[in-house]
C-alpha positions as CSV (number, residue, x, y, z in Angstrom):
1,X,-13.8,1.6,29.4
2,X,-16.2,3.1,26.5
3,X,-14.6,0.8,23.9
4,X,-14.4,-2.5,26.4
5,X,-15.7,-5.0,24.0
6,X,-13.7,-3.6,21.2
7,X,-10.2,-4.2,23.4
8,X,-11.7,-7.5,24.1
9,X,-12.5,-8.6,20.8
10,X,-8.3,-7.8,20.2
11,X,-7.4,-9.6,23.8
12,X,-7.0,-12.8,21.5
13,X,-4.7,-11.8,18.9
14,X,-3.0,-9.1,21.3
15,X,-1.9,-13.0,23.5
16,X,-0.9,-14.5,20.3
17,X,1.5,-12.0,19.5
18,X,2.9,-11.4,22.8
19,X,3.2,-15.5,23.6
20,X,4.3,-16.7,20.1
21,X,6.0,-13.3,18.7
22,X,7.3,-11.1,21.2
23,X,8.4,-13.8,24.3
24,X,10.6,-15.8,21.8
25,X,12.4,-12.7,20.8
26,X,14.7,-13.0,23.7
27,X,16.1,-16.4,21.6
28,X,18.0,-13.8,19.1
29,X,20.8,-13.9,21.9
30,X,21.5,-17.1,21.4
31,X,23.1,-16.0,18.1
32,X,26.1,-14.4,20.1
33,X,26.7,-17.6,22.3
34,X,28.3,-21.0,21.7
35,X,24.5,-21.8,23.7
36,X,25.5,-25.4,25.5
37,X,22.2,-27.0,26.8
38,X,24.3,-28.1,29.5
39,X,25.0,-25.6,30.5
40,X,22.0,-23.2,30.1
41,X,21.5,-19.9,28.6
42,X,23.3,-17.8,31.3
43,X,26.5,-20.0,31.3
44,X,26.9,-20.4,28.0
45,X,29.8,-18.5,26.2
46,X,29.0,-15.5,24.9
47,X,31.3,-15.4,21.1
48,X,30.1,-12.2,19.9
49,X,29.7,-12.0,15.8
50,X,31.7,-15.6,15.8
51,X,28.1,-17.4,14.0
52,X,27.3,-14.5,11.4
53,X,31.4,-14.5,10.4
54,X,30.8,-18.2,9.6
55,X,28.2,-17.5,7.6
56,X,28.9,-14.7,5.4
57,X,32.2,-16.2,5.1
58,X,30.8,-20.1,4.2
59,X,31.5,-21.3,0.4
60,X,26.9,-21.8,0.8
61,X,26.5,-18.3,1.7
62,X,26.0,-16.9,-1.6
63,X,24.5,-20.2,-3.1
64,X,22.0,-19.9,-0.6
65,X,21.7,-16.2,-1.1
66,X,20.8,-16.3,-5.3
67,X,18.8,-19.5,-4.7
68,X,15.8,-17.5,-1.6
69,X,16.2,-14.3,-4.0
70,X,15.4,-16.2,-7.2
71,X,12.9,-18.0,-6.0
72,X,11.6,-15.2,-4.7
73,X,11.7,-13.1,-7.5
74,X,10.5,-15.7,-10.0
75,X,7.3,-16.0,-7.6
76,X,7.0,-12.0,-7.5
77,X,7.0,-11.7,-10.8
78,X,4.8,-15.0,-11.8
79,X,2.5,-15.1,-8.7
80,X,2.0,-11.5,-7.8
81,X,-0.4,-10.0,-10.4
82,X,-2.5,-13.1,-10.8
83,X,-4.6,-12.8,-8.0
84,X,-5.7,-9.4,-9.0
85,X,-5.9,-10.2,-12.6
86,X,-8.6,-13.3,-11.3
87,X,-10.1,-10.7,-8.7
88,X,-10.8,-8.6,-11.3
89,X,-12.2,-11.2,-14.0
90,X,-14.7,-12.7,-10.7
91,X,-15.7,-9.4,-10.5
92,X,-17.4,-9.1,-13.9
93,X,-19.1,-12.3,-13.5
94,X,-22.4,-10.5,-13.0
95,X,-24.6,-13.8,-12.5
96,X,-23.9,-14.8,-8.6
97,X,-24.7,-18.5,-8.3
98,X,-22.0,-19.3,-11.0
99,X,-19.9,-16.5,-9.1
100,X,-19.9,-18.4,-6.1
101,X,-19.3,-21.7,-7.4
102,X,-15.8,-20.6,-9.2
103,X,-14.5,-19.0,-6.0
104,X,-15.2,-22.0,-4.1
105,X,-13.1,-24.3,-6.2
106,X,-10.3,-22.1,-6.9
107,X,-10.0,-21.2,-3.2
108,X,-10.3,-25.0,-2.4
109,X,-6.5,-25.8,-3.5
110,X,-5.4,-23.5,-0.3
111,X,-6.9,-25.7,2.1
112,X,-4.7,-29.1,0.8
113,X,-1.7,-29.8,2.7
114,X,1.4,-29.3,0.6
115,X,2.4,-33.2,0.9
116,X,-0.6,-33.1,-1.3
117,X,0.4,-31.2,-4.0
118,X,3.8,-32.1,-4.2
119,X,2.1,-35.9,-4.4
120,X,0.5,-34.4,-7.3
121,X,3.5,-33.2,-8.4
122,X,5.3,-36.3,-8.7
123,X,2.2,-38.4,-9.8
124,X,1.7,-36.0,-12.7
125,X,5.7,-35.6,-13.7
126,X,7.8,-38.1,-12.0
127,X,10.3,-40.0,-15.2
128,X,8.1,-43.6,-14.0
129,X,4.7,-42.7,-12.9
130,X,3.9,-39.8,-14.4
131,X,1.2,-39.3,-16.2
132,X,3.2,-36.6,-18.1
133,X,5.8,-38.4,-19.2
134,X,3.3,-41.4,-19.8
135,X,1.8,-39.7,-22.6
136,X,4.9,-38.7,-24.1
137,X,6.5,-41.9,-24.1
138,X,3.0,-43.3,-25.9
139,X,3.9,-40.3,-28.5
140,X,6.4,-41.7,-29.3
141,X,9.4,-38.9,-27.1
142,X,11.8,-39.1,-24.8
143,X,10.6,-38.7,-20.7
144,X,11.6,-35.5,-19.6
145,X,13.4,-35.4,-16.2
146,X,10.9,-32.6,-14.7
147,X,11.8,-33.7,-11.1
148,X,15.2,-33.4,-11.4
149,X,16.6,-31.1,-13.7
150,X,17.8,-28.1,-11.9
151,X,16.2,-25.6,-14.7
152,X,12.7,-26.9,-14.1
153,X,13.6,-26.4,-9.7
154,X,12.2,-22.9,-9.6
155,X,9.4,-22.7,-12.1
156,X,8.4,-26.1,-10.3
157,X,7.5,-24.4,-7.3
158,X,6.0,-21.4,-8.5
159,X,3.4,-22.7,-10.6
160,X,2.6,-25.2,-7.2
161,X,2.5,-21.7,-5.2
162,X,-0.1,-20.4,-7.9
163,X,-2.3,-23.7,-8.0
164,X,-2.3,-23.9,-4.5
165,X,-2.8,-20.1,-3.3
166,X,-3.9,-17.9,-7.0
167,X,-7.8,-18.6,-5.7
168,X,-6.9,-17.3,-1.7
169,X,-5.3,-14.2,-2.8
170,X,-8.2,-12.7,-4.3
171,X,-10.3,-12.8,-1.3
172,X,-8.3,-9.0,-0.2
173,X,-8.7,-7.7,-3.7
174,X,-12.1,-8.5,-4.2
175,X,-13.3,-7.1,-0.8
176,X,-11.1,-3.7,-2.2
177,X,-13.0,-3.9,-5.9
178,X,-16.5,-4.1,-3.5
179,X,-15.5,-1.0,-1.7
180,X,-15.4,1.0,-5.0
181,X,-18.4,3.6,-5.8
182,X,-21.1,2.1,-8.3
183,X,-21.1,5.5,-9.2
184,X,-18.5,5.9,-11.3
185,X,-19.4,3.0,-13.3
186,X,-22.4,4.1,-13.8
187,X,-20.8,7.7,-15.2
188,X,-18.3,5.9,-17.0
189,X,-21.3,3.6,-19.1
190,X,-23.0,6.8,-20.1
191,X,-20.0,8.1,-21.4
192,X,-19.3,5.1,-23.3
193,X,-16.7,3.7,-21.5
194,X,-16.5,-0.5,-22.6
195,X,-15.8,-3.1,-19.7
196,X,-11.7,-3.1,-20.1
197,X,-11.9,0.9,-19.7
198,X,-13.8,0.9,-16.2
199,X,-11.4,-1.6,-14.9
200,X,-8.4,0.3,-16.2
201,X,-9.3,3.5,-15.2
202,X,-11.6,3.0,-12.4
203,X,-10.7,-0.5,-10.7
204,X,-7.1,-0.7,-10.6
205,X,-6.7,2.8,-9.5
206,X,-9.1,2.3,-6.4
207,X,-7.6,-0.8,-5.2
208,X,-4.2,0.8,-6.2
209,X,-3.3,1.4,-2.5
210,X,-4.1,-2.6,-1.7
211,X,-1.9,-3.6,-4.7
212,X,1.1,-1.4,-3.0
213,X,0.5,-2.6,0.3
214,X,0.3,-6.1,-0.3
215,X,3.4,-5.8,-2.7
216,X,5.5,-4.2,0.0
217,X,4.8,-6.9,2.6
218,X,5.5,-9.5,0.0
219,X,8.8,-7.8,-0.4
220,X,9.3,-8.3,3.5
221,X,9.3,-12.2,2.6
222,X,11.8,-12.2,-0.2
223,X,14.0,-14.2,2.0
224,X,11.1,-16.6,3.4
225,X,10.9,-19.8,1.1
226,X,7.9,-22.1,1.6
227,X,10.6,-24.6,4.0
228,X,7.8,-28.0,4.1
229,X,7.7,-26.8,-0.6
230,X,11.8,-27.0,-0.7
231,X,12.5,-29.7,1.8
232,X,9.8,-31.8,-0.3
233,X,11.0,-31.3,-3.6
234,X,14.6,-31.2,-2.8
235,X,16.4,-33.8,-4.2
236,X,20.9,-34.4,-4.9
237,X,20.2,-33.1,-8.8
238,X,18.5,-29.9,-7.7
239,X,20.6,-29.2,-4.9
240,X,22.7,-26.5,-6.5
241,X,19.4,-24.4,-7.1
242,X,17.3,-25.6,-4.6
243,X,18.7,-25.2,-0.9
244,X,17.7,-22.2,1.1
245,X,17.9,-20.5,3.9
246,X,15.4,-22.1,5.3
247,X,16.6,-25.6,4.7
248,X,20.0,-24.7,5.8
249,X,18.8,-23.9,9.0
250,X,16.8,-26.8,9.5
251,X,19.8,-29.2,8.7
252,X,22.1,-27.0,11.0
253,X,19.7,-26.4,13.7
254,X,17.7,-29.5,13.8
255,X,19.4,-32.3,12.2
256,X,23.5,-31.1,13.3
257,X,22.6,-29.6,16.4
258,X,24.4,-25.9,16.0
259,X,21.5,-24.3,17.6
260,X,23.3,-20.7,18.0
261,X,24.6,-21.0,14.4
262,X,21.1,-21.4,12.9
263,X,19.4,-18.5,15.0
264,X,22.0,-16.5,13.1
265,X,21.1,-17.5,9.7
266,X,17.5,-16.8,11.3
267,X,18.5,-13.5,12.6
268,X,19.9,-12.6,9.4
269,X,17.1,-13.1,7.3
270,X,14.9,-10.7,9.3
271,X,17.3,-7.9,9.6
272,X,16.9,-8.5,5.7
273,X,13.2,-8.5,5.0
274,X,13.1,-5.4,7.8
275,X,15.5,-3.1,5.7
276,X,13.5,-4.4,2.4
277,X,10.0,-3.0,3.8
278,X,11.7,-0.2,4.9
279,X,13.1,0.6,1.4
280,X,9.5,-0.7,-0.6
281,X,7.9,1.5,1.7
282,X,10.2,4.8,1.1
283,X,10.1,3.9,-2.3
284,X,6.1,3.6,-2.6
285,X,5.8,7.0,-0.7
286,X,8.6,8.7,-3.1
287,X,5.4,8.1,-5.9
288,X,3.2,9.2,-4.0
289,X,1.9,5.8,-2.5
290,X,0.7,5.8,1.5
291,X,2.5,3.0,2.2
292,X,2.4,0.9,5.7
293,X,3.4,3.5,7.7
């Protein structure tokens, strides 16, 4: 009763997760069933493994499999580290005004719809509108099929994940950099230490333990593809490289109608990003990391 207002404060996101994360969970049966909506959840047939069979065994499986995991990876790699590399570089603008003004715009892009920027997308690369090719074409070169070439798919999307969400990620890392001891900076400037210096050996290492948390739970997504990115971009030419798991599920679930079939492919993509955080995590303790738990 002490901390009353405290546990209230919580009360809200304590309902969400219980109404919108916990409740549904009792869905993952559906997975073992042949689930009629005729007939209702108890009467359906229950087919044991029957759905995940199907799909380790489908000729998509593994198409589907390289295609989340690239992406992924491609995004890890590319995305990852800018954030803190922008974090860092806000963080020695000393003159606040100016400051501000750059984190408003480059946090602006994460509050357009992704319609949006895949309308930019095609107004800026499309073969016939785009502004791109445009100015190519009045040089005197050959359009370049950006939109539908399948080695362009991937690097597509990431460099629309980093327009759209490189100004958002910093908010984390800068609230760790404005945590860190004036102190030491001050120490480090009397013993000569230039700007790079203080952020190598005094920045980085005290937001260290947000870099490794945040990379861990990012490693929890690496089979979670931005589904409303794909689906927009998707296109018969960039089909090979571009279907997912999420897409696959959306055309099986939604548009086909194999309801128990999809919460398999669904199912199967958490038990994945689980036993991921639970090897980033072992790993990040093995050097010496805290980890999530």
């Amino acid at each position: 009763m002490k901390h009353k207002y405290i546990y209230l404060l919580a009360l809200p996101s304590v309902i969400y997760f219980l109404v919108f994360k916990y409740a549904p969970m009792w869905g993952i049966l559906l997975a073992f069933q042949d689930y009629s909506p005729f007939k209702g959840f108890l009467a359906s047939e229950w087919v044991g493994f029957k759905h995940f069979e199907t799909l380790f065994t489908h000729d998509m499986f593994w198409v589907l499999l390289r295609n989340t995991l690239g992406i992924n990876l491609v995004n890890l790699i590319f995305f990852f580290p800018l954030p803190i590399v922008l974090a860092l570089m806000l963080n020695e603008i000393k003159i606040e005004p100016v400051k501000r003004v750059i984190q408003s715009i480059v946090y602006l892009p994460h509050f357009l719809s992704m319609v949006i920027i895949v309308g930019f997308t095609y107004f800026f690369l499309s073969t016939d509108i785009g502004l791109v090719n445009k100015g190519l074409t009045a040089m005197g070169i050959e359009p370049v099929s950006f939109l539908t070439n399948p080695n362009y798919f991937w690097g597509l999307l990431t460099m629309q994940s980093i327009w759209k969400e490189v100004g958002w990620g910093t908010i984390i890392f800068l609230a760790a950099i404005a945590g860190v001891d004036q102190q030491l900076y001050e120490a480090a400037i009397v013993d000569g230490a230039g700007r790079f210096r203080r952020v190598w050996h005094i920045t980085l290492p005290a937001i260290r333990s947000t870099i490794v948390i945040l990379l861990i739970m990012r490693v929890g997504h690496m089979m979670d593809v931005g589904f409303e990115q794909v689906l927009l971009m998707l296109n018969p030419l960039v089909l090979p490289v571009g279907e997912v798991f999420d897409t696959y599920v959306y055309k099986q679930g939604i548009l086909s109608g194999q309801t128990s079939y999809s919460i398999a492919v669904g199912l199967f993509k958490s038990i994945v990003g689980l036993v991921l955080v639970m090897l980033a995590n072992r790993l990040a303790k093995k050097f010496g990391e805290e980890g999530l738990y």
